[in-house]
PyMOL Python script that loads the backbone (N, CA, C, O; Angstrom):
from pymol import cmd

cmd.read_pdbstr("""\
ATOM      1  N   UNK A   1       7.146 -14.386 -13.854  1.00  0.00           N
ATOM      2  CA  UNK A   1       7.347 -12.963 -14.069  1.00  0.00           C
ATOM      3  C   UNK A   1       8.363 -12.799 -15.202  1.00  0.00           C
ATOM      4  O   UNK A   1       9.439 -13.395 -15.153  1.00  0.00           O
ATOM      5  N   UNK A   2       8.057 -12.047 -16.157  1.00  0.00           N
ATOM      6  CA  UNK A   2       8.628 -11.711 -17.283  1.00  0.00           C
ATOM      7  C   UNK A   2       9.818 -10.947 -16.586  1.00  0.00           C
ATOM      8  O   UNK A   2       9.866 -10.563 -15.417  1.00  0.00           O
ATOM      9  N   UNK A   3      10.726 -10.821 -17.532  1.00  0.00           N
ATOM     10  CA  UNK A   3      12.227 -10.027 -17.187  1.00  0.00           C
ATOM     11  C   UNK A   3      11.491  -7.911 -17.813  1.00  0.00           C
ATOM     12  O   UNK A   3      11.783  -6.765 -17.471  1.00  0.00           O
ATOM     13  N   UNK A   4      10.976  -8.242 -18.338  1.00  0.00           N
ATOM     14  CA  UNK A   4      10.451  -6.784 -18.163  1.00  0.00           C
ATOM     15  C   UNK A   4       9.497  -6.359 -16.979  1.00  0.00           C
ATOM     16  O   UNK A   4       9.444  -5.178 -16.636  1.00  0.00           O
ATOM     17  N   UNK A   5       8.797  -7.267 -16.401  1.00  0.00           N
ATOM     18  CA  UNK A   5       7.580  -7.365 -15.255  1.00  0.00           C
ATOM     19  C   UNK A   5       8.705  -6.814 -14.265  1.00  0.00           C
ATOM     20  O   UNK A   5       8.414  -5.856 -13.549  1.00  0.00           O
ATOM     21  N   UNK A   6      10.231  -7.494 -14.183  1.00  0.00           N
ATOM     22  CA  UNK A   6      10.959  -7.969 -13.009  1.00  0.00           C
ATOM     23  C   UNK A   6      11.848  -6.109 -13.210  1.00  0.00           C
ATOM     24  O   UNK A   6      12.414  -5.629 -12.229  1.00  0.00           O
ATOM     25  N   UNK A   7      11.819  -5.574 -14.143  1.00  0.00           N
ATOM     26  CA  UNK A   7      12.612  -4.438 -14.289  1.00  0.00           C
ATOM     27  C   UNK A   7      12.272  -3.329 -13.865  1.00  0.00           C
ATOM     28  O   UNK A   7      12.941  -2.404 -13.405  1.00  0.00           O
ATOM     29  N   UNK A   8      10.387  -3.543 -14.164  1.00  0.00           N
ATOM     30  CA  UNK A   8       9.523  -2.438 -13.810  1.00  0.00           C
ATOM     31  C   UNK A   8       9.447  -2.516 -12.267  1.00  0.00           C
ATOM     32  O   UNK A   8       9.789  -1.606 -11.512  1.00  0.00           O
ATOM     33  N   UNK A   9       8.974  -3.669 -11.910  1.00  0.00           N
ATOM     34  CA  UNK A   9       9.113  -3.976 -10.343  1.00  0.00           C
ATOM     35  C   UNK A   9      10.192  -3.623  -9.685  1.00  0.00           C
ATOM     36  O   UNK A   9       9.782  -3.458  -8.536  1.00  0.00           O
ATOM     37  N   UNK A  10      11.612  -3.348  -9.709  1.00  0.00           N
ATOM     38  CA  UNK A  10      12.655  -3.232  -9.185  1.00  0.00           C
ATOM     39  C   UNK A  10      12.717  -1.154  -9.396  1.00  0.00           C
ATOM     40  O   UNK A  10      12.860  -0.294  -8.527  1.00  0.00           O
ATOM     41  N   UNK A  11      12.600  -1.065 -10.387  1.00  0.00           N
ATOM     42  CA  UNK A  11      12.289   0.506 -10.617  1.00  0.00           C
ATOM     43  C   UNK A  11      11.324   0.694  -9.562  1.00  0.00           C
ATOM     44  O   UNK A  11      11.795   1.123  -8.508  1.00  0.00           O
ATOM     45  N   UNK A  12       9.716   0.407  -9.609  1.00  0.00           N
ATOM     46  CA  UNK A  12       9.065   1.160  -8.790  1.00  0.00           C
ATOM     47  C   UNK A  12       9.663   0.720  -6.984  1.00  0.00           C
ATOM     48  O   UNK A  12       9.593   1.522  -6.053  1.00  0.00           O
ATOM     49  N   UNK A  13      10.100  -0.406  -6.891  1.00  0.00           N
ATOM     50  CA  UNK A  13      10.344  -0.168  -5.214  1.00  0.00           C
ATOM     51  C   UNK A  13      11.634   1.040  -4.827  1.00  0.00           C
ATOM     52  O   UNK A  13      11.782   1.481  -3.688  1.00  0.00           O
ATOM     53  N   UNK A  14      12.464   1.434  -5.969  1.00  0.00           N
ATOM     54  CA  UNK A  14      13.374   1.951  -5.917  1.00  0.00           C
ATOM     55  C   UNK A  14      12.707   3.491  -5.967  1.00  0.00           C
ATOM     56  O   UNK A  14      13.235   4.317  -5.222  1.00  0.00           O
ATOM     57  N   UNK A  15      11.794   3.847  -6.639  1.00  0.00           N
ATOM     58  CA  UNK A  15      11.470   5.470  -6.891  1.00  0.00           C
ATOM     59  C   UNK A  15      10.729   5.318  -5.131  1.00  0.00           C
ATOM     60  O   UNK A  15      10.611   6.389  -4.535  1.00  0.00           O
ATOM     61  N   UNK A  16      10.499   4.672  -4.758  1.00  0.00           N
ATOM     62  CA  UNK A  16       9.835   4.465  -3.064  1.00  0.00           C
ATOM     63  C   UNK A  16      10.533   4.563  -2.640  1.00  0.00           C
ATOM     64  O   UNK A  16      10.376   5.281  -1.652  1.00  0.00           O
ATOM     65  N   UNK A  17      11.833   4.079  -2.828  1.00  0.00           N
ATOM     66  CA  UNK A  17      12.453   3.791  -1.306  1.00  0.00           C
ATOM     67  C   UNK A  17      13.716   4.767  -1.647  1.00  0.00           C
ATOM     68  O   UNK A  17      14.635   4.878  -0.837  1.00  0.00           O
ATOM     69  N   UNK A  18      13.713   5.367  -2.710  1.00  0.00           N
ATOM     70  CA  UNK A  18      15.405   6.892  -2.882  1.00  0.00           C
ATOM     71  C   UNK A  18      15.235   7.420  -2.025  1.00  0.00           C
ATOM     72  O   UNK A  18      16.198   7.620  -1.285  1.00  0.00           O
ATOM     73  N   UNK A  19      13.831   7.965  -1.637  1.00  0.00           N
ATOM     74  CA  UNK A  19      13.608   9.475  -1.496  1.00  0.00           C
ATOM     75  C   UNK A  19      13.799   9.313   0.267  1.00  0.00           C
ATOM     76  O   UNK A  19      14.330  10.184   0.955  1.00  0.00           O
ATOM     77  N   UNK A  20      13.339   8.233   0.715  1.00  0.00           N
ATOM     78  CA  UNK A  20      13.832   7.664   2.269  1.00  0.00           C
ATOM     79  C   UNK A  20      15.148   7.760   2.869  1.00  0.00           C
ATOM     80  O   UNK A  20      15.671   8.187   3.898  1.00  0.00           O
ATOM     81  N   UNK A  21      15.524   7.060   1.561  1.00  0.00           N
ATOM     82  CA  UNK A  21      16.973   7.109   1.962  1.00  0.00           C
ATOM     83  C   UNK A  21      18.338   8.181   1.759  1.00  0.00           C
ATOM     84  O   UNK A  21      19.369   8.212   2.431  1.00  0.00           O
ATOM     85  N   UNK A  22      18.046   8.812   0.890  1.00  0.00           N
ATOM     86  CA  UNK A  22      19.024   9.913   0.050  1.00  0.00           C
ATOM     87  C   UNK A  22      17.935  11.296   0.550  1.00  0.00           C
ATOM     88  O   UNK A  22      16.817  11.411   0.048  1.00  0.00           O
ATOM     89  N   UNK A  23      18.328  12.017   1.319  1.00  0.00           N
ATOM     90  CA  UNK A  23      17.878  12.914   1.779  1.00  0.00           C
ATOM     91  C   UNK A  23      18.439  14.335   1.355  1.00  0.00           C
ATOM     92  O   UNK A  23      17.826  15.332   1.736  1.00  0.00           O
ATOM     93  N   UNK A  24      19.312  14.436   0.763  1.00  0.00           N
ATOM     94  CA  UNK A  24      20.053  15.511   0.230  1.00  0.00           C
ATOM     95  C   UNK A  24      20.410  15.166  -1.025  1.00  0.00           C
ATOM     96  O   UNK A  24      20.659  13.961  -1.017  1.00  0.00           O
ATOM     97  N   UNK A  25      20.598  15.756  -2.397  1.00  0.00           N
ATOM     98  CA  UNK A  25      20.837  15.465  -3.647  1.00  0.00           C
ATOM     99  C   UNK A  25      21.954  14.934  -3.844  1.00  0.00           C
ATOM    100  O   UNK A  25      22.719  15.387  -2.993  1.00  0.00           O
ATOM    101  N   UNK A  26      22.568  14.084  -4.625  1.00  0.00           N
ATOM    102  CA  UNK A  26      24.020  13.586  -4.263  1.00  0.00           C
ATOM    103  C   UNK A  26      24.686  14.657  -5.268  1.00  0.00           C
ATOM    104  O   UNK A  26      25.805  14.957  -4.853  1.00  0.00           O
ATOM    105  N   UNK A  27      24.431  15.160  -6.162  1.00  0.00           N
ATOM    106  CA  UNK A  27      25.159  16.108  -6.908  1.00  0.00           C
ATOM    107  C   UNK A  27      24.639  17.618  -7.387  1.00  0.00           C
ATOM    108  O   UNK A  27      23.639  17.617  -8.105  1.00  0.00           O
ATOM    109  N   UNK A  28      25.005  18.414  -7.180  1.00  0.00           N
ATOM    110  CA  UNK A  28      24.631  19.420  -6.934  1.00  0.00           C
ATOM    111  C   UNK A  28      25.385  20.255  -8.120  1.00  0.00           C
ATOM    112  O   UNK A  28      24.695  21.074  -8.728  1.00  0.00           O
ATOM    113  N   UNK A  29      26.393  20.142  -8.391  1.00  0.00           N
ATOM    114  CA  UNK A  29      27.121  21.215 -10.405  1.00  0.00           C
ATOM    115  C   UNK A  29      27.036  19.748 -11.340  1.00  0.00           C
ATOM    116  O   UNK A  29      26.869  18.534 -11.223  1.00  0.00           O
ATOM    117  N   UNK A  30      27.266  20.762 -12.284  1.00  0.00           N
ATOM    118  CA  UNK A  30      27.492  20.491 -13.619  1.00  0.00           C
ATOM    119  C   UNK A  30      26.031  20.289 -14.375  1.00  0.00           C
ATOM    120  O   UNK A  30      24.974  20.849 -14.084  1.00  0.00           O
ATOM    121  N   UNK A  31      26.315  19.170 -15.602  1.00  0.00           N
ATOM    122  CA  UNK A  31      25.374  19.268 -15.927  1.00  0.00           C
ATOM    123  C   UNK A  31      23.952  18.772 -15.860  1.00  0.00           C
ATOM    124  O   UNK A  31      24.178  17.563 -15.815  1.00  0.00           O
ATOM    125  N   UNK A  32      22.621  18.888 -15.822  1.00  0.00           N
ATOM    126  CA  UNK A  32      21.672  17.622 -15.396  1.00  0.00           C
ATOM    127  C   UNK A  32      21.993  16.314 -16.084  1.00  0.00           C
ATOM    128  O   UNK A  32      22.284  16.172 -17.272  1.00  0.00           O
ATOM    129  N   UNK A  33      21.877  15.224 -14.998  1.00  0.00           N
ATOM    130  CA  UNK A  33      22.298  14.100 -15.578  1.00  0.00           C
ATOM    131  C   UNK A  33      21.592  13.218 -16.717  1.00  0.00           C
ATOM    132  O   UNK A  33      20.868  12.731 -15.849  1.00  0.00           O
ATOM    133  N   UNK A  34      21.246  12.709 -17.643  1.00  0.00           N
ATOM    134  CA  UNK A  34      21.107  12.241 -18.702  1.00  0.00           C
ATOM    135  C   UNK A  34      19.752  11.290 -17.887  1.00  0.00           C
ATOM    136  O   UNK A  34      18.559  11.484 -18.122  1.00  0.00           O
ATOM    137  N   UNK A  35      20.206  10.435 -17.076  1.00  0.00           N
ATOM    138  CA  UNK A  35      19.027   9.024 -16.415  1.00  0.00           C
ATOM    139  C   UNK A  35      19.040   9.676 -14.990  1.00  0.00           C
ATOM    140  O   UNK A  35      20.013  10.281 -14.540  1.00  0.00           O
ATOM    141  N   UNK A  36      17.773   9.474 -14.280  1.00  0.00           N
ATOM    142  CA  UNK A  36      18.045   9.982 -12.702  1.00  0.00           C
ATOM    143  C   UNK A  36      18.764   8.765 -12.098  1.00  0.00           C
ATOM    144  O   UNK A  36      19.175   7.894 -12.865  1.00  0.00           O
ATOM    145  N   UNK A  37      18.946   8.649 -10.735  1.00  0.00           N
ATOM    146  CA  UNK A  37      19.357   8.002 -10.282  1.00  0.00           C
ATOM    147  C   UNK A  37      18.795   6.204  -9.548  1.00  0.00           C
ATOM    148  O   UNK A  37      19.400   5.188  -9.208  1.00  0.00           O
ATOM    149  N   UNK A  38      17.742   6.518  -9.583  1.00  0.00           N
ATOM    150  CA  UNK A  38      16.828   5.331  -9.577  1.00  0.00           C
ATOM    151  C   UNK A  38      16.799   5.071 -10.516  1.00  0.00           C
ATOM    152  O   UNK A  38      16.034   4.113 -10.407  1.00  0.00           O
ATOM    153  N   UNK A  39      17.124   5.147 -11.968  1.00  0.00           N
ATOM    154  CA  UNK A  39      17.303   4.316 -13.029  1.00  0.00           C
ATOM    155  C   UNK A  39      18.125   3.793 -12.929  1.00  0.00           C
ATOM    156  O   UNK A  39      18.022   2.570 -13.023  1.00  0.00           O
ATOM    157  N   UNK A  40      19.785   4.548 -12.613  1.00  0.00           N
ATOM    158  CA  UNK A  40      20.759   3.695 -12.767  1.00  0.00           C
ATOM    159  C   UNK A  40      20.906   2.590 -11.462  1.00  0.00           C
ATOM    160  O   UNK A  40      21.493   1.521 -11.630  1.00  0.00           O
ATOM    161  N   UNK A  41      20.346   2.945 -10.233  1.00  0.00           N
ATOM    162  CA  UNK A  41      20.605   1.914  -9.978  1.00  0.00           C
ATOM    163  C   UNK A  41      19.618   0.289 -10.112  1.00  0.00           C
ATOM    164  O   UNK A  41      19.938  -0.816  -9.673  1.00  0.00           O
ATOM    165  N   UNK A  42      18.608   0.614 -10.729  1.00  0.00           N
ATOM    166  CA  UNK A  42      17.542  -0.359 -11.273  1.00  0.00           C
ATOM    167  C   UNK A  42      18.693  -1.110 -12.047  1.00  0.00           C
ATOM    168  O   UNK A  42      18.882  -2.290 -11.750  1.00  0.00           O
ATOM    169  N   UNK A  43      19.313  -0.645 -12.813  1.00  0.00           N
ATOM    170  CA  UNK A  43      20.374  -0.730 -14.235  1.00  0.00           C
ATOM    171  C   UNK A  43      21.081  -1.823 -13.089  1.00  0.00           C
ATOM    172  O   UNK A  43      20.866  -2.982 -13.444  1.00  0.00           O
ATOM    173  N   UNK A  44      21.729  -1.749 -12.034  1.00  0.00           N
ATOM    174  CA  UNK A  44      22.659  -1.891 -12.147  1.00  0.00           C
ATOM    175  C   UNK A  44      22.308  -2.978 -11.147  1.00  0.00           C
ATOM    176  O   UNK A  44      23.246  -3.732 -10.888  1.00  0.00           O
ATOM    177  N   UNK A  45      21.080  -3.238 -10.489  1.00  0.00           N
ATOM    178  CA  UNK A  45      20.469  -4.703  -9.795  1.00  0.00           C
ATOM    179  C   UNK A  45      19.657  -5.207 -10.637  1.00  0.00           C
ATOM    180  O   UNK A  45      18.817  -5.992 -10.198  1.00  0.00           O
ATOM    181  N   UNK A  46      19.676  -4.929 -11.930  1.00  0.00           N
ATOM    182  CA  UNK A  46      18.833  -5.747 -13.385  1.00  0.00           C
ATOM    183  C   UNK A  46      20.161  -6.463 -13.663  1.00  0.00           C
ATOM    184  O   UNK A  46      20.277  -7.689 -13.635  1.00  0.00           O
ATOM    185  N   UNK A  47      21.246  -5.523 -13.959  1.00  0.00           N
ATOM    186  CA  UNK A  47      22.673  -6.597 -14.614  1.00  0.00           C
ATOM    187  C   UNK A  47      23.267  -7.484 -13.611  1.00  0.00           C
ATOM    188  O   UNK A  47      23.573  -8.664 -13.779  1.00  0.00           O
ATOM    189  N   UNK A  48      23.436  -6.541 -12.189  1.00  0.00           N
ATOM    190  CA  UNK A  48      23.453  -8.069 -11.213  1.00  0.00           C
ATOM    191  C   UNK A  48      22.572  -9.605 -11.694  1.00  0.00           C
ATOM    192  O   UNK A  48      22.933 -10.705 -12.113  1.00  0.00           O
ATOM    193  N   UNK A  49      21.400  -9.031 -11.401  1.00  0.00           N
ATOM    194  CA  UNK A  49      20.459 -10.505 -11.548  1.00  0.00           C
ATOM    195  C   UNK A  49      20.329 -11.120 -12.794  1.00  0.00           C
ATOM    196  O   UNK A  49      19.825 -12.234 -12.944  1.00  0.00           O
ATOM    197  N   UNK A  50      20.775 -10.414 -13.699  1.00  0.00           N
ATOM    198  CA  UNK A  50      21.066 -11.212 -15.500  1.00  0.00           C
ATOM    199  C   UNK A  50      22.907 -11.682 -15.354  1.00  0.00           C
ATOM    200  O   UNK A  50      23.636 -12.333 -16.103  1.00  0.00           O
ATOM    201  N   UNK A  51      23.107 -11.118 -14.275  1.00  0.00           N
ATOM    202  CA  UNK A  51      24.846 -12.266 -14.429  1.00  0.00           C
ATOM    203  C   UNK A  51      25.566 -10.780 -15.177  1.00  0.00           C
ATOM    204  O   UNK A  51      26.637 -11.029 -15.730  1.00  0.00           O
ATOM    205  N   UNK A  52      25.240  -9.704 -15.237  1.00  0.00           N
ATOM    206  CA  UNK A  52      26.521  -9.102 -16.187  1.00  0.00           C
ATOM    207  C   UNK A  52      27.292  -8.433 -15.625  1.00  0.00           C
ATOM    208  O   UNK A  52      26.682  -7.501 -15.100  1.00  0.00           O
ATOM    209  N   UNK A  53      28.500  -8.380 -15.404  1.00  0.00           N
ATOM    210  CA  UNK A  53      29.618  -7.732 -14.391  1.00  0.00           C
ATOM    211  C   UNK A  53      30.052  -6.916 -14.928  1.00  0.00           C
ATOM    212  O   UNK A  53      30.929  -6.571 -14.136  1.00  0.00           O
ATOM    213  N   UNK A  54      30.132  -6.211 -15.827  1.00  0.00           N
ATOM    214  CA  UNK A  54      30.390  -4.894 -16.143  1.00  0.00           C
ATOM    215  C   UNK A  54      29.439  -3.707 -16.419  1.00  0.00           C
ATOM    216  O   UNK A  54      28.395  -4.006 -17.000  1.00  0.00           O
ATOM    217  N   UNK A  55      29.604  -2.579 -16.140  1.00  0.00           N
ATOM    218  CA  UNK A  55      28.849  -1.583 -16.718  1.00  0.00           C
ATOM    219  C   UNK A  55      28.852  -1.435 -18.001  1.00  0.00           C
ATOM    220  O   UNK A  55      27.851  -0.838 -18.398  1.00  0.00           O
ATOM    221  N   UNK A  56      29.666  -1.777 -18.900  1.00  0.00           N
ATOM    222  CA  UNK A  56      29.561  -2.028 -20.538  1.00  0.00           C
ATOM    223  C   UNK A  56      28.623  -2.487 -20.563  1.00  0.00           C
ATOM    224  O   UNK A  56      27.657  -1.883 -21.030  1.00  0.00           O
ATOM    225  N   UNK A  57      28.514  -3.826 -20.038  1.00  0.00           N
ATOM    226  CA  UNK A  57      27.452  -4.941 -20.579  1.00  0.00           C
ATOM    227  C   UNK A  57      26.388  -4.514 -20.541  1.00  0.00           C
ATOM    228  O   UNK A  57      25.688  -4.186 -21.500  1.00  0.00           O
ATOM    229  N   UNK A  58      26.009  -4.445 -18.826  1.00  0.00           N
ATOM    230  CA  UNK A  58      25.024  -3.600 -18.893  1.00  0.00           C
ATOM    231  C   UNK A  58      24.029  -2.658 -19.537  1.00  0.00           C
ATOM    232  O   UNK A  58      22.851  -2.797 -19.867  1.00  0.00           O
ATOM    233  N   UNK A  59      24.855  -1.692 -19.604  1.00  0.00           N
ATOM    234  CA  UNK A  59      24.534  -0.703 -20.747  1.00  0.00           C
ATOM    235  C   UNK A  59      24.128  -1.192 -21.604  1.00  0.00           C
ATOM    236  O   UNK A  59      22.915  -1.154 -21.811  1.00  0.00           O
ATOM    237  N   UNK A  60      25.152  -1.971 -22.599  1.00  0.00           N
ATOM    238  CA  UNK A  60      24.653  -2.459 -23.977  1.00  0.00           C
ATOM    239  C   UNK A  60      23.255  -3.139 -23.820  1.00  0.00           C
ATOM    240  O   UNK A  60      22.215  -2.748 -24.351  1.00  0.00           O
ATOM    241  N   UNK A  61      23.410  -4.272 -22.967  1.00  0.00           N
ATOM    242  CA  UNK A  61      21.659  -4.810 -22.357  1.00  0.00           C
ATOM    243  C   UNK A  61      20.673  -3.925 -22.481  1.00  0.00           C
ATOM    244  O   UNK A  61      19.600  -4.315 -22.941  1.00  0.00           O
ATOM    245  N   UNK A  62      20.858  -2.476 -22.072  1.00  0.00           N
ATOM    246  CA  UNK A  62      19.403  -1.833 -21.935  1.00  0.00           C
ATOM    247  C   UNK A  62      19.414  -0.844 -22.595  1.00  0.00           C
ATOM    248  O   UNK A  62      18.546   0.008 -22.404  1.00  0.00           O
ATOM    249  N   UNK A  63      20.614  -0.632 -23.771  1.00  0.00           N
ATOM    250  CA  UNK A  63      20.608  -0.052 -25.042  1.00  0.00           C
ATOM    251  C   UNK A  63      19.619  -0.742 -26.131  1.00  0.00           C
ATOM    252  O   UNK A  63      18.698  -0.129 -26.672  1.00  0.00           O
ATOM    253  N   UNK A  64      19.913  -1.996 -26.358  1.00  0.00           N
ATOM    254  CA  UNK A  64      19.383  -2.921 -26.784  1.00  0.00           C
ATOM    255  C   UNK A  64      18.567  -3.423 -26.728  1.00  0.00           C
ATOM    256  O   UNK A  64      18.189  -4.065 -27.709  1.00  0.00           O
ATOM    257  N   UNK A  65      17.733  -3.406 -25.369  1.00  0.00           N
ATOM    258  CA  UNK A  65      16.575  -4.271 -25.459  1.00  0.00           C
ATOM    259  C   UNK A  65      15.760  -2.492 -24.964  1.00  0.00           C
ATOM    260  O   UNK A  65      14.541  -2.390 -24.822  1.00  0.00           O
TER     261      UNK A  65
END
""", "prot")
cmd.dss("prot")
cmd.show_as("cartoon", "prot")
cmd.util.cbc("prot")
cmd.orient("prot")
């Protein structure tokens, strides 16, 4: 499995399994957020499993690629 196969896969079990679990919106003012929330946390068990411990890194990772 390609590391893009493995990104898409982790996204779709996640747009399945938010809506189960998060039953009320977690934020409710300001402004709409930029990525929903099943992106970021895709983001953030993609940089787990590539080794990157910061949210910088991260980021930059999926700025970049």
């Amino acid at each position: 499995m390609s590391i893009e196969e493995f990104i898409i896969f982790v996204y779709v079990i996640i747009e399945e399994l938010y809506p189960i679990v998060v039953t009320q919106p977690l934020r409710t003012r300001g402004f709409p957020p930029a990525v929903t929330d099943a992106e970021i946390i895709t983001m953030q068990i993609v940089g787990e499993f590539l080794g990157l411990d910061t949210d910088k890194n991260i980021w930059m990772y999926f700025k970049n690629n």
